[in-house]
DSSP file (Angstrom, degrees, kcal/mol; ACC not computed):
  #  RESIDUE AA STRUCTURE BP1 BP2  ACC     N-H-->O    O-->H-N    N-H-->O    O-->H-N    TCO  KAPPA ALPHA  PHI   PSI    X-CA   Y-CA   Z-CA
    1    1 A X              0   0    0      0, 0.0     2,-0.1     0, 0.0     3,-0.0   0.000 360.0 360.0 360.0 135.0 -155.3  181.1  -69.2
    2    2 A X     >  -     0   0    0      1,-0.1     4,-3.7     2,-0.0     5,-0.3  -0.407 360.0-105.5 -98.8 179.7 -152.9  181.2  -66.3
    3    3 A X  H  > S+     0   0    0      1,-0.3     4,-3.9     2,-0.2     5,-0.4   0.984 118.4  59.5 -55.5 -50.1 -152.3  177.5  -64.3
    4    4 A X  H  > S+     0   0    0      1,-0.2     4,-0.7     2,-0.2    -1,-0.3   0.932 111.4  36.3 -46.0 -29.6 -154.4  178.6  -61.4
    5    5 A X  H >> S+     0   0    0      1,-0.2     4,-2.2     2,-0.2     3,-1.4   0.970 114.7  53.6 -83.4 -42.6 -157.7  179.2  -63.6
    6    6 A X  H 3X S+     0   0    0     -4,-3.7     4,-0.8     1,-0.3    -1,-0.2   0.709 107.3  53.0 -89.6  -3.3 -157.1  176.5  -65.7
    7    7 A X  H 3< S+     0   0    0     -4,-3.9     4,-0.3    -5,-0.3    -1,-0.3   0.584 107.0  51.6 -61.4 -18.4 -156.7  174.1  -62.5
    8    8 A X  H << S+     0   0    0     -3,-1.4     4,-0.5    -4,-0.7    -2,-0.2   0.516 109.4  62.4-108.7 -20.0 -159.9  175.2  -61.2
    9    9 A X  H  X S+     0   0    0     -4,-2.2     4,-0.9    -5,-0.3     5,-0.2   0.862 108.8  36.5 -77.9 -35.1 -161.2  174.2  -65.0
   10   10 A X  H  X S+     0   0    0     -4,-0.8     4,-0.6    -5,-0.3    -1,-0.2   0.714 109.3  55.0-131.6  30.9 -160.7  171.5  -65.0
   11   11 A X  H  > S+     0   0    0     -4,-0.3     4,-1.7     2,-0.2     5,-0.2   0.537 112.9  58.2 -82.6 -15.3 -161.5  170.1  -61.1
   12   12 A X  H  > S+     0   0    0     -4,-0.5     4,-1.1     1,-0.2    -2,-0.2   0.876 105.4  40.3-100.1  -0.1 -164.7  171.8  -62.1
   13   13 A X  H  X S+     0   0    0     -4,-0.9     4,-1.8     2,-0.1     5,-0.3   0.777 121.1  53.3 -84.7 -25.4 -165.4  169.3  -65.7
   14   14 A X  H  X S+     0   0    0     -4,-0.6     4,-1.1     2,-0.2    -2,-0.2   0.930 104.2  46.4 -86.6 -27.3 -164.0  166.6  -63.2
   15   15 A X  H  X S+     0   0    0     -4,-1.7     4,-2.4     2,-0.2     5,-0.2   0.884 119.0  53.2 -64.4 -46.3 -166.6  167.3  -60.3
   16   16 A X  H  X S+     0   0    0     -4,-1.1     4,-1.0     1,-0.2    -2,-0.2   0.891 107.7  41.2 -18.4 -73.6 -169.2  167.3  -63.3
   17   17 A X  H  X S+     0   0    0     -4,-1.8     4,-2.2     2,-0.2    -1,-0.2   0.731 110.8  53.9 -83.4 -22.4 -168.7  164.5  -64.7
   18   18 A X  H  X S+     0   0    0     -4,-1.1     4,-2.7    -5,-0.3    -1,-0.2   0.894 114.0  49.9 -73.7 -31.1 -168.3  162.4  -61.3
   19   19 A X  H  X S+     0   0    0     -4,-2.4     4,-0.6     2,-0.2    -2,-0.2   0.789 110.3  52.5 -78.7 -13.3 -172.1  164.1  -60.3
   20   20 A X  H >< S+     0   0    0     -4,-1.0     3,-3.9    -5,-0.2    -2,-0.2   0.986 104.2  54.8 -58.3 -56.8 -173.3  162.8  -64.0
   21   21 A X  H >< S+     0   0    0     -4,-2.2     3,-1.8     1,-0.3     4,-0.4   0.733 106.0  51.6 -94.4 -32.6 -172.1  159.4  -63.2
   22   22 A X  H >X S+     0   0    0     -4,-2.7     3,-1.6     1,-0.2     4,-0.5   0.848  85.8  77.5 -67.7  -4.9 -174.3  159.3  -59.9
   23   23 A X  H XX S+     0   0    0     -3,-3.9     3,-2.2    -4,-0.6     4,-0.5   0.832  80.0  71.9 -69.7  -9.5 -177.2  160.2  -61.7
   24   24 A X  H X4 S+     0   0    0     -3,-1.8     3,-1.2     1,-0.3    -1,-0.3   0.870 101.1  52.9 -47.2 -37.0 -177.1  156.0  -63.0
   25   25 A X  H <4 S+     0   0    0     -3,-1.6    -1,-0.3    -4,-0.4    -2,-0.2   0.563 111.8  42.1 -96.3 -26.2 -178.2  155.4  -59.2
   26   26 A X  H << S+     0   0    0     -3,-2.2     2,-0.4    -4,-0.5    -1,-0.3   0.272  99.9  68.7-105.6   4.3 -181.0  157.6  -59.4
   27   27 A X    <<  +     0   0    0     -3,-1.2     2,-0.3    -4,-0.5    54,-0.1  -0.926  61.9 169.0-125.6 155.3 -182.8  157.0  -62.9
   28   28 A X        -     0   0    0     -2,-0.4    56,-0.1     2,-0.2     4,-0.1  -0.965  39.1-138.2-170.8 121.3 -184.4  153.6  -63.0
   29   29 A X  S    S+     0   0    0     -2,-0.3    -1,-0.1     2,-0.1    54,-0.1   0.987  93.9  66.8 -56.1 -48.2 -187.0  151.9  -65.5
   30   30 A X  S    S-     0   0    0      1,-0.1     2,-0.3    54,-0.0    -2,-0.2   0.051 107.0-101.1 -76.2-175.4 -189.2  150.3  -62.7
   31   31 A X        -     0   0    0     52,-0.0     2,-0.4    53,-0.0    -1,-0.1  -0.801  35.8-149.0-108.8 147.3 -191.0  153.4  -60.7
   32   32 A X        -     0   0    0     -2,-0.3     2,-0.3    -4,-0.1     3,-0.1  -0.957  28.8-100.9-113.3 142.4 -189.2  154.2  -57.2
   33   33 A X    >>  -     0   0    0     -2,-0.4     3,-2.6     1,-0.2     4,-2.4  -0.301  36.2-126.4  -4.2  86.9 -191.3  155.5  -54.3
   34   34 A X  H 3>>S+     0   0    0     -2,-0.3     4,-2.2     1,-0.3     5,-0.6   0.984 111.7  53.3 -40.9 -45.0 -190.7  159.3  -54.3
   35   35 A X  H 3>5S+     0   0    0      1,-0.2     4,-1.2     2,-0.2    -1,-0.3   0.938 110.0  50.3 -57.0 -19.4 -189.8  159.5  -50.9
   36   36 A X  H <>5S+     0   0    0     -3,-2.6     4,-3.5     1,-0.2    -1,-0.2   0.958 112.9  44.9 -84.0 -33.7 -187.1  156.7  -51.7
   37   37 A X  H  X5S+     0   0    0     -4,-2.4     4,-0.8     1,-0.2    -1,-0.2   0.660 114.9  48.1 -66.5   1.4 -185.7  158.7  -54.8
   38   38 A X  H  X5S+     0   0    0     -4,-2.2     4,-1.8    -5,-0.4     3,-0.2   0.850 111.5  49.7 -90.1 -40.3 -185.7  162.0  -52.5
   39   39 A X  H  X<S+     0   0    0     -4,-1.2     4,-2.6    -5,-0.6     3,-0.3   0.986 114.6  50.1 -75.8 -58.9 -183.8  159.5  -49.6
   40   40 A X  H  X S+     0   0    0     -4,-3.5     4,-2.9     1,-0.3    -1,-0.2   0.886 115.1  42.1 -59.7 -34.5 -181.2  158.6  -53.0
   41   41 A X  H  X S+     0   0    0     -4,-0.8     4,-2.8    -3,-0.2    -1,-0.3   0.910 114.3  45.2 -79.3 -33.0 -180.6  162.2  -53.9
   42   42 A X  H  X S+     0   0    0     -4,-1.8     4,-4.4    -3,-0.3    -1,-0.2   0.903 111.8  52.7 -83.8 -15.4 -180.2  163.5  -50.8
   43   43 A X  H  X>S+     0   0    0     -4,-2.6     4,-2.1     2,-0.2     5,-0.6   0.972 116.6  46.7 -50.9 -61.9 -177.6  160.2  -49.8
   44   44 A X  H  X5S+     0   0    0     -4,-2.9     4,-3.0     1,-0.3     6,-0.3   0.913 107.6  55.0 -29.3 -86.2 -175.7  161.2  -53.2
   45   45 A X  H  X>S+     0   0    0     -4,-2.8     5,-1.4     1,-0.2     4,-1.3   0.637 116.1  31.0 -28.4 -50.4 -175.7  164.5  -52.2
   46   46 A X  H  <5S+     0   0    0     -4,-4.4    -2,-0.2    -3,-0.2    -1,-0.2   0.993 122.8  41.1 -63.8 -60.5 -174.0  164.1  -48.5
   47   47 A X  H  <5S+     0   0    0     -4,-2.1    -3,-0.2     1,-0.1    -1,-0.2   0.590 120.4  43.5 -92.9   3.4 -171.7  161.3  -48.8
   48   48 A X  H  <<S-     0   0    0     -4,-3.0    -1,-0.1    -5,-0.6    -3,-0.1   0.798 107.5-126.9 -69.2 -69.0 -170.3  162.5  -52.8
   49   49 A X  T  <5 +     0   0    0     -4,-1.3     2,-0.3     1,-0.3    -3,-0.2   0.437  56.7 159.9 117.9  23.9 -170.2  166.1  -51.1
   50   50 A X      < -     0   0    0     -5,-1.4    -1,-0.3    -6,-0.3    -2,-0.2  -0.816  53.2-102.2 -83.1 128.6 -172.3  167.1  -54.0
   51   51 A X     >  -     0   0    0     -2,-0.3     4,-1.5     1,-0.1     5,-0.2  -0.057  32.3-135.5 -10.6 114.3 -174.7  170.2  -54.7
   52   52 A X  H >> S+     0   0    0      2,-0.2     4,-2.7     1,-0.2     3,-1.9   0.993 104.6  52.2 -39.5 -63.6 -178.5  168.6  -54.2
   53   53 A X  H 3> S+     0   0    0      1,-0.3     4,-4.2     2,-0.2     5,-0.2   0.872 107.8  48.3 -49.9 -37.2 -179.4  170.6  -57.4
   54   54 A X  H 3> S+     0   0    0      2,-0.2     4,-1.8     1,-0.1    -1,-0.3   0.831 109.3  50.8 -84.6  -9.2 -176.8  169.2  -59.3
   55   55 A X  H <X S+     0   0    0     -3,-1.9     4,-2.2    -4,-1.5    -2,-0.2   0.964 116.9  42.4 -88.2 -39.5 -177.5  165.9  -58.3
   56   56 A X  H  X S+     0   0    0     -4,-2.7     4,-5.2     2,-0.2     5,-0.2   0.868 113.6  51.7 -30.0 -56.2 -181.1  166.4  -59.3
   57   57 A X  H  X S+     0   0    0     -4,-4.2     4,-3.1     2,-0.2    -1,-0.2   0.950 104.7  50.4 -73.1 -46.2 -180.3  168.1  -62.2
   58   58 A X  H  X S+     0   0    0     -4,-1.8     4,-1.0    -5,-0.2     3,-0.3   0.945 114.6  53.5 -48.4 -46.4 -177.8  165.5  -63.7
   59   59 A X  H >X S+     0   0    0     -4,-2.2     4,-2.2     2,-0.2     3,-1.0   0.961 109.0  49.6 -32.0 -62.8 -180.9  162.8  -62.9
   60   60 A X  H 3X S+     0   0    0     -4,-5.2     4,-1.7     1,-0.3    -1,-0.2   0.807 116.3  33.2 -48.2 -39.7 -182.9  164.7  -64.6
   61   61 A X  H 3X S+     0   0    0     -4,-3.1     4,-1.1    -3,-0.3    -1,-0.3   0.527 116.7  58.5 -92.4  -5.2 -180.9  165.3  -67.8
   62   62 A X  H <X S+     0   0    0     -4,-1.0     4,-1.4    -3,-1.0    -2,-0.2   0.940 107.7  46.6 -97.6 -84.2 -179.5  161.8  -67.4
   63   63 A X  H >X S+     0   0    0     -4,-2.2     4,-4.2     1,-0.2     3,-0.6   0.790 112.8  54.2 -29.4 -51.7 -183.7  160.2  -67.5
   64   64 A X  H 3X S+     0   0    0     -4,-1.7     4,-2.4     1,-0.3    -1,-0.2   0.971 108.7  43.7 -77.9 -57.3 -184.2  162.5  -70.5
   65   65 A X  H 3X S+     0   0    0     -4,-1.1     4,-1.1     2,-0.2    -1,-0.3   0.689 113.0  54.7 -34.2 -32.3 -181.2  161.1  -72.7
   66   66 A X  H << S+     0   0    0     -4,-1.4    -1,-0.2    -3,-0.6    -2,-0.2   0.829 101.7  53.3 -78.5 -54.5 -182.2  157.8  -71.7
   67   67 A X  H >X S+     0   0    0     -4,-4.2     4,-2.2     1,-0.2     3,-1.0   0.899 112.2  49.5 -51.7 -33.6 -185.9  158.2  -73.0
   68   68 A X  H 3X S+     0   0    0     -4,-2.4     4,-2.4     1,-0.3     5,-0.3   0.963 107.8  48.3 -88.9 -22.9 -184.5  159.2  -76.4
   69   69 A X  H 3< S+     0   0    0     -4,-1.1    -1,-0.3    -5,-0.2    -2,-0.1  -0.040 109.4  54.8 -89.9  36.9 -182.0  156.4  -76.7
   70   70 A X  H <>>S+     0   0    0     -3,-1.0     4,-2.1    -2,-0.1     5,-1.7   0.392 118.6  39.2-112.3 -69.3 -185.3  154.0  -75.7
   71   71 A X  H  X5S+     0   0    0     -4,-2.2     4,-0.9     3,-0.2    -2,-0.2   0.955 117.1  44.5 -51.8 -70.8 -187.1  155.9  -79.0
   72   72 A X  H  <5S+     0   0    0     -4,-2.4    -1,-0.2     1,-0.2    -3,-0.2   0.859 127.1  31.6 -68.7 -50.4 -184.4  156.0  -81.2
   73   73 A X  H  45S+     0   0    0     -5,-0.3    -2,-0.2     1,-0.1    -1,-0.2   0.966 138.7   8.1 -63.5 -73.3 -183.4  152.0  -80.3
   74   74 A X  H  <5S-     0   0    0     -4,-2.1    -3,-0.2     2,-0.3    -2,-0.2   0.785  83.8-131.7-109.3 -35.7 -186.3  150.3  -79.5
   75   75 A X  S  <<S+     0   0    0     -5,-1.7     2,-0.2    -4,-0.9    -4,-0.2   0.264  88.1  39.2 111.2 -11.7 -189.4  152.8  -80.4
   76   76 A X  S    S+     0   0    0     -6,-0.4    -1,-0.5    -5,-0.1    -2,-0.3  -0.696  80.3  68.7-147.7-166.6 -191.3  152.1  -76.6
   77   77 A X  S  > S+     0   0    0     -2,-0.2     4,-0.8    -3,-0.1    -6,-0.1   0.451  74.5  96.4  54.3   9.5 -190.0  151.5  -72.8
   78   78 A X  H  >  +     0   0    0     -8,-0.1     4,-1.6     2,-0.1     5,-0.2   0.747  61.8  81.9 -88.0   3.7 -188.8  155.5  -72.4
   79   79 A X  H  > S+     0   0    0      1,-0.2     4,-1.6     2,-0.1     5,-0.3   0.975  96.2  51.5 -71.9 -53.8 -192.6  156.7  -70.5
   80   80 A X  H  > S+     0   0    0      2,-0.2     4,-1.0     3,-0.1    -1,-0.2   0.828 108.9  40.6 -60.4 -15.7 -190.7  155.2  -67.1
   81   81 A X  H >X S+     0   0    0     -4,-0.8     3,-4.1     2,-0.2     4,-0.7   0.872 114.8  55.6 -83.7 -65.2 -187.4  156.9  -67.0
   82   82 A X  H 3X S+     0   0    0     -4,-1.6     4,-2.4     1,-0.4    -1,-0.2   0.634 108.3  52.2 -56.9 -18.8 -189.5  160.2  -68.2
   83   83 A X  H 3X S+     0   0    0     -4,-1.6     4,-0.8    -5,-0.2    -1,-0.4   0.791 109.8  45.6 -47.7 -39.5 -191.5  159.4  -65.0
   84   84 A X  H <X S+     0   0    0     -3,-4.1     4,-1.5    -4,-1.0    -2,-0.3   0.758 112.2  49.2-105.9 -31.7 -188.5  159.3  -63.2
   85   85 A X  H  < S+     0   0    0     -4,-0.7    -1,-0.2     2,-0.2    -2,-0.2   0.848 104.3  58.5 -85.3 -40.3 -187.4  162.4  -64.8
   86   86 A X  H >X S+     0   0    0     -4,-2.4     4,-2.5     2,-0.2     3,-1.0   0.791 107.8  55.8 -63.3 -43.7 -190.9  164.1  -63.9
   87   87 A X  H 3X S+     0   0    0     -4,-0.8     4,-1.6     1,-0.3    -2,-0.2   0.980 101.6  50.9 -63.5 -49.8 -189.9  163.3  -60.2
   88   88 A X  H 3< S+     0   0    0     -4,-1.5    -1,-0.3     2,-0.2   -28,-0.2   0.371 101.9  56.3 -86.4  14.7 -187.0  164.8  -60.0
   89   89 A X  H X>>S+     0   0    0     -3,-1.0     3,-3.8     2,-0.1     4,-1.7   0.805 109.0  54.7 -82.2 -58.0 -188.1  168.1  -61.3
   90   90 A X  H 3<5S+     0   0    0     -4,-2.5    -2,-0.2     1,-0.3    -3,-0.1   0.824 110.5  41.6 -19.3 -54.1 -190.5  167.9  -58.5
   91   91 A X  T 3<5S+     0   0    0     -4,-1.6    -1,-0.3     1,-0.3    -3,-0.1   0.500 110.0  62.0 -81.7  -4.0 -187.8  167.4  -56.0
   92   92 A X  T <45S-     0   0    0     -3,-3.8    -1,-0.3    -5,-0.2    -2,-0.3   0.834 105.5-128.2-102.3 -45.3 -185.8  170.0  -57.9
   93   93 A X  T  <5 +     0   0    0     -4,-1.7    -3,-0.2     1,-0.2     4,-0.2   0.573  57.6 146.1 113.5 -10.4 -188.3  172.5  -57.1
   94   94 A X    > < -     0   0    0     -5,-1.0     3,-1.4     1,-0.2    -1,-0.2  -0.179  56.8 -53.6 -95.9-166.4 -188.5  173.5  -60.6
   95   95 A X  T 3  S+     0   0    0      1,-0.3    -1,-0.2     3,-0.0     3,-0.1  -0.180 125.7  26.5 -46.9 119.2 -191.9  174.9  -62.9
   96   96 A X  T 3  S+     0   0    0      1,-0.2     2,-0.3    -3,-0.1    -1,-0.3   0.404  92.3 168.3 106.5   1.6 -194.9  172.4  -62.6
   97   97 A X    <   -     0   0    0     -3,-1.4    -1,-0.2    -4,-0.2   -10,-0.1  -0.272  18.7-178.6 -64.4 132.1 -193.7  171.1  -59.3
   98   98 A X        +     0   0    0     -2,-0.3    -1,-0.1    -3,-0.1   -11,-0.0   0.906  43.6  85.2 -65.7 -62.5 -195.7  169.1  -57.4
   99   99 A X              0   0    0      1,-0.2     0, 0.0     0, 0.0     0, 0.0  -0.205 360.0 360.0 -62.7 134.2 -194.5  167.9  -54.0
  100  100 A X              0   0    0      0, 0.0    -1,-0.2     0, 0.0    -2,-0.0   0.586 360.0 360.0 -58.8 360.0 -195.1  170.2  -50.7
């Protein structure tokens, strides 16, 4: 792999990993307001300088990891983050969406 590609490999696992780490800001036991979790993603989105989708989509996959370590640990408390998870497919746009 010459230097150039493999610079651009790995700014793009470090651009990754920095849009995982906002999804903490966006996944939440208690229930947010959609319009305020749409207001969080798109705030991520501008001032990181992130893809929308990718901040959506790390939320999303974030919520769902978080419901199974809820099962596996405690056996209850994962229906809100899948709530939370359910929103941000909405806001993603993706099959089953809701929101106009």
């Amino acid at each position: 792999m010459s230097s150039s590609k493999t610079h651009r490999w790995i700014l793009g696992l470090l651009v990754g990993a920095a849009a995982a780490g906002s999804a903490a800001l966006l996944v939440r036991r208690q229930q947010l307001k959609r319009r305020v979790l749409a207001r969080r993603v798109d705030l991520l989105a501008a001032e990181l300088g992130f893809d929308r989708q990718r901040v959506l989509a790390w939320g999303i996959a974030t919520a769902v990891l978080s419901a199974c370590w809820s099962v596996e640990d405690e056996g209850h408390g994962w229906e809100p983050v899948l709530v939370c998870a359910e929103a941000l497919a909405e806001l993603q746009g993706g099959p089953g969406a809701r929101l106009a």
